[in-house]
C-alpha positions in Angstrom: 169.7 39.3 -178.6 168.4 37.9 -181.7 170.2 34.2 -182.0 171.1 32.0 -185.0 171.6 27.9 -184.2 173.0 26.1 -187.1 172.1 22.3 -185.8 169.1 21.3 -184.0 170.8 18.8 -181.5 170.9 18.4 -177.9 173.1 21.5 -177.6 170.8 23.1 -180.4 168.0 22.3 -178.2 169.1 23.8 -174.9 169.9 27.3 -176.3 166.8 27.0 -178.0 165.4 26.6 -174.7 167.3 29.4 -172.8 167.1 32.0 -175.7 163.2 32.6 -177.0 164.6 34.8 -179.4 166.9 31.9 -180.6 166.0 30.2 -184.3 167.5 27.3 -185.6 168.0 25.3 -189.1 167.8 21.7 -188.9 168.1 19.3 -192.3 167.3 16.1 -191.0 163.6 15.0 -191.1 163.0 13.7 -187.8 164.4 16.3 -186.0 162.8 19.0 -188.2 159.8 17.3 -186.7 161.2 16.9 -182.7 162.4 21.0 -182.9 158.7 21.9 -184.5 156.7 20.6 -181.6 159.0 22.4 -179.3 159.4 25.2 -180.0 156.6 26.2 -183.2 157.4 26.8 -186.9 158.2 30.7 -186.3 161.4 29.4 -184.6 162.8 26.6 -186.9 164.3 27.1 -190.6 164.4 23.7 -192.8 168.2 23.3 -193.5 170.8 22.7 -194.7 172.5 26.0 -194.0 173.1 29.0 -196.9 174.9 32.3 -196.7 171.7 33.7 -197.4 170.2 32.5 -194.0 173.1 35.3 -192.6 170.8 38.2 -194.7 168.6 38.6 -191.2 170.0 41.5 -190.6 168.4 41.0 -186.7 170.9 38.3 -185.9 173.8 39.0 -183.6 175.1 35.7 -182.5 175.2 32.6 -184.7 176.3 29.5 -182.3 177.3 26.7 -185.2 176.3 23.3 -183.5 176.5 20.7 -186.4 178.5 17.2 -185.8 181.1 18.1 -189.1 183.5 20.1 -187.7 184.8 21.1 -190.8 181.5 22.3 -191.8 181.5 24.2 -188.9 184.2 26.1 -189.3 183.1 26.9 -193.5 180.0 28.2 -191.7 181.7 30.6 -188.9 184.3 31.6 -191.8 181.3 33.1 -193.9 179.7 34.6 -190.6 183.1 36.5 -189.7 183.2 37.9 -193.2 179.4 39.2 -193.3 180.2 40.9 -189.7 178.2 39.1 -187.2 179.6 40.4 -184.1 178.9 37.1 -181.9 180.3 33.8 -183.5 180.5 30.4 -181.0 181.9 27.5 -183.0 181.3 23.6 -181.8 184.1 21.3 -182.4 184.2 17.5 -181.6 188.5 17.5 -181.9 189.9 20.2 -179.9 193.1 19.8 -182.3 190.7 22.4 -184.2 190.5 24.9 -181.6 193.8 26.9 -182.7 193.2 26.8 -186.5 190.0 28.5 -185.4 191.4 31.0 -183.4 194.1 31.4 -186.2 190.6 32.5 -188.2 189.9 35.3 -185.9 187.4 33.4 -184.1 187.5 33.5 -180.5 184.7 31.3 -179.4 185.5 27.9 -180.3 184.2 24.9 -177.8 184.8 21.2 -177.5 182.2 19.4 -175.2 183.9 16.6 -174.9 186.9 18.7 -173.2 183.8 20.7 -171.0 183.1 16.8 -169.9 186.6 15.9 -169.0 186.8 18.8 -166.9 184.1 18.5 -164.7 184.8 14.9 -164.1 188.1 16.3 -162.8 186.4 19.0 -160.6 183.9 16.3 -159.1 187.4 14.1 -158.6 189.4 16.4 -157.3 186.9 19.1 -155.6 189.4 22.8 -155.3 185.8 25.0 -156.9 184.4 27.3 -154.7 181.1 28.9 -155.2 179.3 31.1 -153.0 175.5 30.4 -152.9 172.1 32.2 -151.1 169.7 29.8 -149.6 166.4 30.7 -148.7 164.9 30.0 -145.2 161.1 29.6 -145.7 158.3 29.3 -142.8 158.4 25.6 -142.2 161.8 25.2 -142.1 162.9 22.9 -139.1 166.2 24.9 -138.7 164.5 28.2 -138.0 165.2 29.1 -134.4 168.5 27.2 -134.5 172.0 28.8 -134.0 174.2 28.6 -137.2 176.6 26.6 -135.1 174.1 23.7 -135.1 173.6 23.9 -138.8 176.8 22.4 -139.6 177.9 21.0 -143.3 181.4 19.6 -142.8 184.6 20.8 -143.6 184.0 21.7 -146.9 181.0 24.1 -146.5 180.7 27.3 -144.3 177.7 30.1 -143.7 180.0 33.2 -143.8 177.0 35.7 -143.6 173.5 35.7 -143.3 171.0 38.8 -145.4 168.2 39.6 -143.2 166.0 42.7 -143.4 168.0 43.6 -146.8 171.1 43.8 -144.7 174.1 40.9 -144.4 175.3 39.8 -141.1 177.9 38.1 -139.4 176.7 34.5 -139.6 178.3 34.3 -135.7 175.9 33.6 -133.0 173.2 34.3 -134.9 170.0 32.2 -134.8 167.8 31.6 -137.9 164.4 33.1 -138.7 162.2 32.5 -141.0 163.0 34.7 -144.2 166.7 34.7 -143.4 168.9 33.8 -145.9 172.1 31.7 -145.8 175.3 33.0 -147.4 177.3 29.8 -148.0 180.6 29.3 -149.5 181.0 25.7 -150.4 184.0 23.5 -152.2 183.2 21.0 -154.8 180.3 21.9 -156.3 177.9 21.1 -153.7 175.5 23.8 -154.3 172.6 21.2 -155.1 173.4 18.8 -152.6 172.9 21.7 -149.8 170.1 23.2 -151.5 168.1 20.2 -150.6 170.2 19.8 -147.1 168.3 23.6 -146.1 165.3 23.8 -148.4 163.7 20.2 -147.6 162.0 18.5 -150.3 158.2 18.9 -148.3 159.0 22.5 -148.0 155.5 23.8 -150.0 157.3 25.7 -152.6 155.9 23.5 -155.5 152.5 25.5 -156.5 151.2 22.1 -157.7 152.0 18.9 -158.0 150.6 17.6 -161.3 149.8 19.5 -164.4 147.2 17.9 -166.6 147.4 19.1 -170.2 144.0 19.2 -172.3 145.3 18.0 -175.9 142.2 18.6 -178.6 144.2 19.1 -181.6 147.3 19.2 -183.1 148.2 23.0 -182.0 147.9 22.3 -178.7 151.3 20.0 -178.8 153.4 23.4 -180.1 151.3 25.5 -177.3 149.4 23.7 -174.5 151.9 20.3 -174.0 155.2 22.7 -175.2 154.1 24.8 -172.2 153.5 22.4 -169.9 156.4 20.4 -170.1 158.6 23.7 -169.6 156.8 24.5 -166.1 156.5 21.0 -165.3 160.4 20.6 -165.8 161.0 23.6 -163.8 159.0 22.7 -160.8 158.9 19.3 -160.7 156.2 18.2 -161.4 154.4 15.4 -163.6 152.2 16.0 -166.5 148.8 13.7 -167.7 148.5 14.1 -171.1 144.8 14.0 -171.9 143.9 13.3 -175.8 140.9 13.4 -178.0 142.8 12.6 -180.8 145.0 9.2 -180.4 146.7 9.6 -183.7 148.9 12.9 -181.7 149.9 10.8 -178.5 153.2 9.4 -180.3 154.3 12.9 -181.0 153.5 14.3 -177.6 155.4 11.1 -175.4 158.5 12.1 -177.6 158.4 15.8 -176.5 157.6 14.4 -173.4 160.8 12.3 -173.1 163.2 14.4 -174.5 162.1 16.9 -171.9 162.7 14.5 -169.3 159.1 15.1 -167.1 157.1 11.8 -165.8 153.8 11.9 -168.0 150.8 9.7 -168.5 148.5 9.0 -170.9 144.6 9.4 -171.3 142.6 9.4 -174.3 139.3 10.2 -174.2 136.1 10.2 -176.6 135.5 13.5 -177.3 137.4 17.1 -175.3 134.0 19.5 -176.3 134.4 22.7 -174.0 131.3 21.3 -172.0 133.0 18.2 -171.3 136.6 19.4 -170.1 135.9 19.2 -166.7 134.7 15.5 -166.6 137.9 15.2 -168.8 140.4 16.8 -166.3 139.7 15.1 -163.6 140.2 11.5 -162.6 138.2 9.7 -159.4 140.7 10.2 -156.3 143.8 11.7 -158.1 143.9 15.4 -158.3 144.3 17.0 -161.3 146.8 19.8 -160.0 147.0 22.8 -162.6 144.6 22.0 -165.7 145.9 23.8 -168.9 144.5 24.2 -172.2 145.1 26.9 -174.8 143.2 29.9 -175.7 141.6 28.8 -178.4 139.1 31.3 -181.0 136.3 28.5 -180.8 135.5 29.2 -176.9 134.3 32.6 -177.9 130.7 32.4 -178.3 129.4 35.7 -177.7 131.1 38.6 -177.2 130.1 39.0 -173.5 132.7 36.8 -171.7 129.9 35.9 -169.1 127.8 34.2 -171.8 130.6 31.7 -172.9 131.0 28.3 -172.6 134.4 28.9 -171.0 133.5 31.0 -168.7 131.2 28.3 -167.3 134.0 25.8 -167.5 136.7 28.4 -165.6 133.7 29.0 -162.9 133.4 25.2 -162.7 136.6 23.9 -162.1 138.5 24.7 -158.4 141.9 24.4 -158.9 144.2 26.5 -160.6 143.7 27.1 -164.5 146.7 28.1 -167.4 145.6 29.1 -170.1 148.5 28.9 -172.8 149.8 30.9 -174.8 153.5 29.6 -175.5 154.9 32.8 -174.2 157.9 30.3 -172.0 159.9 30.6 -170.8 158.5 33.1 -168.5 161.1 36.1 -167.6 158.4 38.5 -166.7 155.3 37.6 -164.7 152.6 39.9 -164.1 150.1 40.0 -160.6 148.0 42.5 -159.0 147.1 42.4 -155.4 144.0 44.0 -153.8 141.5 44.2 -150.9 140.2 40.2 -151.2 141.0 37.6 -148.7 142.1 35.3 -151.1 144.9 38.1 -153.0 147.4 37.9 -150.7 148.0 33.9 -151.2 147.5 34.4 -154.8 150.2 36.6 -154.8 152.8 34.6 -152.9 152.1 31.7 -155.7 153.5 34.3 -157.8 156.7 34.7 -156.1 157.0 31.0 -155.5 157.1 30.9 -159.7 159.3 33.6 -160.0 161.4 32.1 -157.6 161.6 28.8 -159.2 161.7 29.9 -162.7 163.9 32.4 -162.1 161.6 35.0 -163.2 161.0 38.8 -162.5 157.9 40.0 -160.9 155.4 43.0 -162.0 153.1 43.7 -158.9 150.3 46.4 -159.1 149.0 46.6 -155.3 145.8 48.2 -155.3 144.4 48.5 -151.9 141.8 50.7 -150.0 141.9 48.8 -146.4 145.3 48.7 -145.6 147.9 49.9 -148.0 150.7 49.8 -145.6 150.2 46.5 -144.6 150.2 45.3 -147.8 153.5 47.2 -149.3 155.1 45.8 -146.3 153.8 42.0 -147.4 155.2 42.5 -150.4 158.2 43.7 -149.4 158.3 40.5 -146.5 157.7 38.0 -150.2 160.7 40.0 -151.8 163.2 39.8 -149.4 161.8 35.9 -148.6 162.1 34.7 -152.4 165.2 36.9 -153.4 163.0 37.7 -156.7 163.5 41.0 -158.7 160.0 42.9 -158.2 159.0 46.4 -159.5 155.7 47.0 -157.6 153.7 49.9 -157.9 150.9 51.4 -156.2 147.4 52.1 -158.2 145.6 55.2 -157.3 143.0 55.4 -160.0 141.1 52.4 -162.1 143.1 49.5 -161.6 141.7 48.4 -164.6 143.4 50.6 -166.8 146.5 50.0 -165.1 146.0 46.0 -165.8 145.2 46.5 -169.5 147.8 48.7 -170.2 150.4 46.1 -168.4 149.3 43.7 -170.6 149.2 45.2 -173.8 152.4 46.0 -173.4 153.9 43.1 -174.9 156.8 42.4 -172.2 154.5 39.9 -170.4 154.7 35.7 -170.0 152.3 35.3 -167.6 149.9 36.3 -165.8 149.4 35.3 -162.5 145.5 36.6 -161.6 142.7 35.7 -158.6 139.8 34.8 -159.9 137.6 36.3 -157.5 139.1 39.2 -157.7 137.0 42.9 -157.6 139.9 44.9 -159.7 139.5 42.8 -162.7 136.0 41.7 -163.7 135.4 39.0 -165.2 134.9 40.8 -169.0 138.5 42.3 -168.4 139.7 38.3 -167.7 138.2 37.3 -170.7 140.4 39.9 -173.4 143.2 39.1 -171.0 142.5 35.3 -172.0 141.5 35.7 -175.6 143.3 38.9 -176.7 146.6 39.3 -174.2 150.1 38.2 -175.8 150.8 36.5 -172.2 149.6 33.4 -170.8 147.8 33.3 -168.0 147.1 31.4 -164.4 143.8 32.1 -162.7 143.8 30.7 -159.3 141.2 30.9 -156.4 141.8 30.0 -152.8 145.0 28.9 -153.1 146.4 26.1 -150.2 149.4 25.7 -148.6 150.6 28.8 -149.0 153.5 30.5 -146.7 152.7 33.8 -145.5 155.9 35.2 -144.2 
């Protein structure tokens, strides 16, 4: 769904987010400036607003945002008459909300009456909600009865999905992979979220990601990217700079996303000196991300490049942006190495937390069973949506024609792995629409 924003603000922003088809038009200067680092220049229009911005004959929703509410409603007024099928309207009186609907507009929304609602709800709890909560490996509570895992009067399990089949919650004891079916009233989804999945549960693929900034792209791609995963997982970001004069610009984006950062400049971020860059005496440097950028290609034999020796170099896990987030569809194959299996859970444990779906080509001489049943143990653990299919033939081929294929974020590969060589990794890198995360030897992973 192709999305038109008229008004760049906070609510602007979030659709922005949510929707990467969404485009907005913006007229004032600063915020131009804000919605431009975000989310690039393909995806923001200089305003003010024209009919002739309604000529895209793509767009099927236009949400009008502005803080004029009879602006607003001029604006939805020309979109009902060219036909746009999806009209939202933003109004700061809800005294307007009738006259719009008098217009033959049904969408019309006040936030401030949103606001006033919740508070109620949070005042006087009567929401129910029905939630699924995960039981991982290190849980403490697996082995315990449900009986013992008690949430007061206003939170019950009523059934628990094991093996892809839901049972009675009664008498049953918890193992790991289980998950809770809980119905809850008051909104206190969050709250026991944390009570089941504890906060030193190893979900979190890594703790810090430290964002290689060399030039004034890499605030649209590499820190745009890295504050939407950060966010997501909760992690912090160290912004590291060659060029001081972009560090104002990048601790805005950084705030208004909301993710603790720091700050490093250093002399000079040459591809032979990003390692020494990344990394900081005694503090380690979590995921290191930087963006796939046409001067690492030297030669045309991805062995030969400087970036190669740099990937090859560096331990820890490795995104290499692309600004495909947020990422809806993530990509991993799993074969025959010791380290694939681990590499694949990290997978899951982002499609999990980013609410993502999963592609998973399993290519496997050894033990193919045991490996369709692993995946199968990682699906039903991580609730994630997860087309897997076996490779018979060149894994390869299967690989590149998954990632050619244009539905791909990410790419979630093992970096010793013998189904992709290393020439394959480098068109992925320099040539794939997707981004993409090499890891090798992942820790703390949770095999079910």
């Amino acid at each position: 769904m192709r999305m038109l924003i008229v008004g760049g603000g906070r609510l602007g922003q979030e659709l922005m987010k949510s929707n990467p088809r969404s485009v907005v038009i913006e007229a004032k200067p600063r915020r131009l400036e804000i919605l431009r680092e975000m989310f690039g220049d393909d995806r923001v229009i200089e305003g003010p607003w024209e009919e002739a911005h309604f000529d895209d004959g793509r767009i099927e929703t236009v949400v009008i945002a502005t803080h004029d509410d009879d602006r607003n409603i001029e604006i939805a007024v020309a979109a009902k008459e060219r036909g746009i099928p999806g009209i939202v309207v933003k109004v700061k009186d809800p005294a307007r909300i009738p006259e719009i609907k008098e217009l033959g507009i049904e969408d019309a929304i006040c936030p401030h009456q949103f606001a006033a609602k919740a508070i109620r709800a949070s005042l006087v709890p009567r929401s129910k909600d029905l939630i699924e909560i995960p039981i991982f490996p290190d849980s403490p509570h697996i082995g315990k009865s449900i009986e013992e895992l008690g949430f007061g009067l206003d939170a019950i399990i009523v059934g628990v999905v094991r093996n892809g089949s839901i049972l009675r919650a009664e008498g049953l004891v918890i193992e790991k992979a289980d998950h809770l079916l809980v119905v809850s009233i008051g909104g206190r989804s969050k709250e026991l979220q944390k009570t089941v999945v504890r906060k030193e549960s190893r979900l979190k693929p890594f703790e810090r990601i430290t964002t290689l900034i060399i030039e004034e792209n890499d605030l649209n791609v590499t820190l745009s990217e890295s504050l939407y995963l950060a966010r997501i997982i909760g992690a912090e970001v160290d912004m590291v700079f060659a060029d001081p004069s972009l560090v104002p610009r990048a601790e805005d984006m950084a705030t208004i996303s909301g993710v603790t950062y720091a700050v490093r400049v250093v002399g000079s971020l040459d591809i032979d000196e990003l390692p020494a860059a990344a990394i900081v005496e005694g503090r380690d440097p979590g995921c290191i991300a930087l963006s796939a950028s046409p001067r690492y290609r030297e030669r045309r034999v991805f062995r030969r490049w400087r970036l190669y020796r740099m990937l090859k170099e560096i331990q820890g896990p490795i995104l290499i942006c692309k600004r495909r987030h947020p990422y809806y569809n993530i990509l991993n194959i799993i074969d025959d190495h010791p380290d694939s299996p681990p590499v694949t859970e990290l997978a899951f444990k982002l499609g999990f937390q980013l609410r993502s779906k999963l592609r998973v080509l399993r290519y496997c001489y050894l033990d193919p069973r045991g490996q369709e049943r692993l995946v199968d143990n990682l699906v039903r653990l991580y609730g994630v949506s997860c087309r897997t299919d076996a490779v018979e033939g060149n894994p390869t081929i299967e690989f590149i024609s998954e990632i050619t294929s244009g539905d791909l974020d990410l790419t979630v590969v093992n970096w010793e792995s013998p189904s992709i060589t290393h020439d394959i990794l480098g068109r992925t890198i320099m040539e794939g629409p997707s981004s993409v995360l090499i890891m090798r030897s992942p820790r703390n992973v949770l095999m079910p």
